[in-house]
N, C-alpha and C positions, 0 to 999 in steps of 0.2 A: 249521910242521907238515909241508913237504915235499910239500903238496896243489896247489904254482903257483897259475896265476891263477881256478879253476874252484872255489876254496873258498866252496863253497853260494852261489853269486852268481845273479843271475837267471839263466837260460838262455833262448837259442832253441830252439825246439822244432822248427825247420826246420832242422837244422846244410847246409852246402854237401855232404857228404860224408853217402853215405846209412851207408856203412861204416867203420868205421878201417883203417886202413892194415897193423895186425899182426891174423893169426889167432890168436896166444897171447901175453895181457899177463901180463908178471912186473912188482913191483914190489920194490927192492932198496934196500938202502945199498950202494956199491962203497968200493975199498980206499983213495979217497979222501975218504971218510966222507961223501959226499953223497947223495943219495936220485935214482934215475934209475927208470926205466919202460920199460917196452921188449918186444923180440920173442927168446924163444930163436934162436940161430944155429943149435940141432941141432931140428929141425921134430917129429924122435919122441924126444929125451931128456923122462922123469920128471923134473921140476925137485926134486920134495921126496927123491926117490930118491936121487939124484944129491944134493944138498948132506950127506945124512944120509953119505954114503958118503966124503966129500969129495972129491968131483969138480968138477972147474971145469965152471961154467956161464959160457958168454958170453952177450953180450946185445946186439940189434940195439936201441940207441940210440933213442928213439922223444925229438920234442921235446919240454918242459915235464915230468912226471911223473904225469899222471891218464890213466886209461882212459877219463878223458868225452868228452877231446876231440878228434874224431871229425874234426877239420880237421888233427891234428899230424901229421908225418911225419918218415921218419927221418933222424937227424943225420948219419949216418954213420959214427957213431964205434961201437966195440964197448968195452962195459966188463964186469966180471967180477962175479957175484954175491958181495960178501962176506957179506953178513945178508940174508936174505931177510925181505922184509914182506908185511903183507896186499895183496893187488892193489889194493882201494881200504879208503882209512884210514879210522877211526872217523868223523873228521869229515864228508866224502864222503857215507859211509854213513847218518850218522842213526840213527832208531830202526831194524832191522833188525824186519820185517814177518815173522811165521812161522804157518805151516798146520800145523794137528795132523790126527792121525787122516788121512790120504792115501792109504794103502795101504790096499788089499782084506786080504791076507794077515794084515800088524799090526793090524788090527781083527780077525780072526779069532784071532790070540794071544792078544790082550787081551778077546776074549769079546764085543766092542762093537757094536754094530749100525752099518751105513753110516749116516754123515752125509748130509741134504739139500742143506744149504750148508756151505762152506768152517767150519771152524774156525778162528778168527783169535785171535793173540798177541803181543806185543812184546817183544823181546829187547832192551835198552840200549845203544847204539852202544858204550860201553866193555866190552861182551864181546865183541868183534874183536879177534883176537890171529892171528898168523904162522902156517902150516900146521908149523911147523919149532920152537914156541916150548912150553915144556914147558906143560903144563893144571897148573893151579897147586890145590888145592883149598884154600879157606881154613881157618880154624879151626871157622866155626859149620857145617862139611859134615863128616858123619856118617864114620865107615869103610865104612858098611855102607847107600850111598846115591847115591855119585856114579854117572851113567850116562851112557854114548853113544849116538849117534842118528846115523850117517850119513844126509846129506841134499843132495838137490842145490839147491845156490845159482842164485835168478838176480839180472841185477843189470840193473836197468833203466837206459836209454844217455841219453832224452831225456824229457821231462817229457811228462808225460800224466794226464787225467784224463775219465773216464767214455768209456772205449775201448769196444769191440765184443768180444767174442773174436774175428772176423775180423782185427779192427786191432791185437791186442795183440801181437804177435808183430814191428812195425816199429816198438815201443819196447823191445825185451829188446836190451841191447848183450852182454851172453853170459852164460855160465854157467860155476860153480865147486864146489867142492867145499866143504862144510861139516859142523861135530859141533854138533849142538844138545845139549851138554852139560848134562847136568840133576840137580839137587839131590832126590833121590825125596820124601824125606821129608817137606821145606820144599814140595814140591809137593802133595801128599796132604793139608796142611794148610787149606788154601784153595782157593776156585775159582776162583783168577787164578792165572796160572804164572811171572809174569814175573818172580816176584823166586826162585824156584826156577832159571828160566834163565837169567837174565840178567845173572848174576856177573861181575867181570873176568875175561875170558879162555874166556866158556864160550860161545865160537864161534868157533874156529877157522876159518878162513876161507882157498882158495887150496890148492895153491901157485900156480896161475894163474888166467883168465881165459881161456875159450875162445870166440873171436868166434859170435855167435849164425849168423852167414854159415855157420860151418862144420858146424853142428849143427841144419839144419833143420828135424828132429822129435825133439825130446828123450827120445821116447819110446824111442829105443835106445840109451839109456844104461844102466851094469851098474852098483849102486854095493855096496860090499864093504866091510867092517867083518872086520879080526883084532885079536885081543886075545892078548898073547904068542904071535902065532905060530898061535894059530888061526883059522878061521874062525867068527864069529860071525851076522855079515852078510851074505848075497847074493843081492841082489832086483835087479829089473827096474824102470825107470819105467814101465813100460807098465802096471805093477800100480795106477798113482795113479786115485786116486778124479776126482779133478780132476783136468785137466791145464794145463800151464803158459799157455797162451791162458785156459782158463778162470777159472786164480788172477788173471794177472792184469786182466785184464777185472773180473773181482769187487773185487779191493781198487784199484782205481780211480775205482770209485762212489763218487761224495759224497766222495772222499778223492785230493790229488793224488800222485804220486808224482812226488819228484824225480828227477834224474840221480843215480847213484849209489846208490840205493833197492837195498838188501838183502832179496830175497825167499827164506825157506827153505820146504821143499815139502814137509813131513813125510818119514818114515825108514819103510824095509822093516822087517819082520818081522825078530826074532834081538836086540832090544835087553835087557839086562843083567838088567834085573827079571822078562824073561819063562821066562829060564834055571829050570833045574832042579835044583838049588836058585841061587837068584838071584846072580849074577855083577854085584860092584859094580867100578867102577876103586877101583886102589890102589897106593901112592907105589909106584916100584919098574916098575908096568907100564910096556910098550911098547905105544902103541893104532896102528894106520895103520888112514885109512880111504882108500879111493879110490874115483874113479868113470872110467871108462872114455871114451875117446874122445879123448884127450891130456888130460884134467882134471888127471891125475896122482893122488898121493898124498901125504897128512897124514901125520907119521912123528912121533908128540908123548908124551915120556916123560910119567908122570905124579908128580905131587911135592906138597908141604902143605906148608905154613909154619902 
């Protein structure tokens, strides 16, 4: 499955190394069809920009292929992205943990009053798919239902459980970009969402991984959502109801969080339903969302089988 030796095995929770060794993980197939991990060699190229465009990306070699392991260092060798994959795989990942309702602004679109605590939901580790991979909608999604959610990922580095908010912050191993992709309609029907989001593929994820070292308050991150070329998207973290120490201190109670632990944070204001008249995805579209700070940008046609 390309995940080495860090495939959900126990972990230490003291690794030797408080940080990894690359500021931006990419994971890849290269043109020897193997699966490698590693650092861009260009520090400010867009990795999903860049592949969409086909532009060679290199890559500083990192050993083994996981973002967890926070002892690996590089090979020395430079290989070239042929396929790009999610930074960390389904398996890694698990159930992928998500916050609704997080935005001040998207509660004020949606009419909703602030939350007291955290909104919590589960997305299916197999809705992890490439920032670069087209959103697939299946046959029982509507024409007039699929939506996007830009959101920023985090992705916790070492195991943890009943943190502090003060302590949460020396388990985030970084943060990425993500679409909480969502089925309106199948959602509206119940008040569980998971099987509304949790489709193959309806979480893009990536194109990188930016070390939490580099991003010491997530609060200045930009995240942007276009849809053919327009803007749909563009909020501020600073808007979140919670914020990321608080998320994850909260779902650490009574709940552990592995390595690899997929946290989504809820999405700004400007999502598809809220349009006037409401704006669904549809085969044919071009979605990119991105978020600022080297995160990059998702560049994902959309299509139906």
């Amino acid at each position: 499955m390309g995940i080495s030796n860090v495939d959900r095995m126990e972990f230490d929770d003291t690794p030797a190394a408080k940080h990894p060794v690359w500021k931006r993980w990419v994971r890849f197939r290269a043109e020897d069809g193997k699966i490698y991990g590693g650092e861009p060699v260009n520090p400010d190229i867009d990795v999903g920009q860049a592949i969409e465009k086909n532009i060679e990306v290199s890559v500083k070699v990192v050993a083994g292929n996981s973002a967890l392991d926070y002892d690996a260092s590089f090979t020395g060798e430079i290989k070239t992205i042929d396929e790009l994959l999610s930074p960390v795989s389904q398996i890694e990942a698990g159930t992928v943990r998500c916050v609704g309702l997080n935005y001040k602004e998207h509660a004020a679109e949606m009419k909703l009053t602030l939350p007291n605590t955290p909104t919590v939901f589960l997305k299916a580790g197999t809705c992890i798919a490439s920032a670069s991979d087209p959103i697939i909608l299946p046959s029982n999604v509507d024409y007039d239902e699929a939506d996007y959610e830009v959101e920023l990922a985090v992705v916790i580095g070492r195991q943890c459980k009943n943190v502090s908010v003060a302590e949460a912050a020396d388990y985030v191993l970084g943060y990425a970009v993500a679409n909480d992709v969502t089925a309106r309609k199948h959602q509206e029907k119940t008040s569980q969402w998971s099987y509304a989001k949790g489709m193959d593929g309806f979480c893009p994820l990536g194109p990188c991984i930016v070390s939490a070292e580099e991003i010491p308050d997530a609060a200045v991150l930009n995240l942007k959502t276009r849809l053919n070329g327009k803007i749909m998207q563009n909020g501020s973290a600073d808007d979140m109801i919670f914020n990321i120490p608080e998320i994850v201190s909260y779902l650490s109670q009574g709940h552990t969080l592995l390595p690899g632990t997929v946290i989504i944070t809820g999405t700004p204001c400007g999502i598809g339903i809220s349009q006037s008249p409401p704006q669904f995805l549809q085969p044919g579209d071009e979605l990119r969302i991105s978020i600022s700070h080297g995160l990059g940008t998702q560049i994902c046609p959309i299509a139906r089988y």
